[in-house]
C-alpha positions, 0 to 999 in steps of 0.5 A: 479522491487525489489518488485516482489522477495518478497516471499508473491508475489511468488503466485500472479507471479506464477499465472500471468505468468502460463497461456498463451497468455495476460489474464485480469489478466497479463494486469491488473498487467503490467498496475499496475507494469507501474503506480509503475515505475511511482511513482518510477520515482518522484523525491524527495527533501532533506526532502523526500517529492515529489519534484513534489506534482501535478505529485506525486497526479496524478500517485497516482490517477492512482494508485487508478483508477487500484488498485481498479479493482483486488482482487490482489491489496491489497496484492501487495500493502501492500507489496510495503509499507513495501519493496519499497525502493522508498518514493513516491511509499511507500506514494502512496501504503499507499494512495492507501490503505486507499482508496480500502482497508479494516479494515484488511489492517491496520495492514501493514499502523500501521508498515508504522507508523514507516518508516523513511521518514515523507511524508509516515508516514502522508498518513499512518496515514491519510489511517489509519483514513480512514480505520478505522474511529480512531485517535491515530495520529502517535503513533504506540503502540496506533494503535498496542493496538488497532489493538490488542483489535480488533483481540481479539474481533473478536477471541472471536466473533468467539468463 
């Protein structure tokens, strides 16, 4: 798949394919590369929305089931927001995110803010919101101002 040449994930494959024989870890992630294929595989209408919301919802549904039992979710996830050349696998990483991610996810949901297909730029913001509990709708300079602020409190937290 495209998104396995991302250089982020040069780590995550190396480590995947290192050891020996099927680990959790390998099963896991094929399991996780079979749900993308799925999601891959949704056809979409004119517009760019899911020609097939029932069958877009399930496979999403799927996703969050397996996403939420490897540490390595996010990071892939996060990745196939930004790379996949696939809208329903674009909105279902984002949907995916907003359920088992944390607040420092949101940064990669702020830039799906400006994606060019509608559908992933509203489960973007509805991630958004669940993350983090804030509504600027889909304005991407509000959410970037306030992922800022964030960051500066947390540097000063540290201080």
């Amino acid at each position: 798949m495209k998104y396995l040449s991302i250089p982020g994930l040069v780590c995550v494959s190396i480590c995947l394919t290192v050891n020996c024989g099927p680990s959790p870890v390998k099963k896991w992630k094929k399991s996780f590369d079979t749900v993308i294929e799925k999601l891959a595989a949704v056809p979409v209408t004119e517009e760019g929305d899911p020609a097939d919301f029932k069958n877009f919802y399930a496979v999403s549904e799927e996703l969050s089931a397996i996403s939420q039992d490897s540490e390595y979710a996010a990071d892939l996830l996060k990745d196939i927001l930004i790379t996949s050349e696939y809208i329903p696998v674009r909105a279902g990483a984002a949907m995916t995110l907003g359920r088992i991610g944390a607040r420092n996810d949101a940064y990669a949901l702020i830039h799906a803010l400006s994606d060019s297909s509608s559908f992933v730029k509203h489960k973007a913001h509805k991630a958004l919101q669940k993350l983090t509990r804030e509504e600027f709708g889909q304005d991407k300079r509000a959410w970037l101002e306030w992922w800022n602020n964030l960051k500066k409190k947390e540097a000063e937290h540290d201080e």
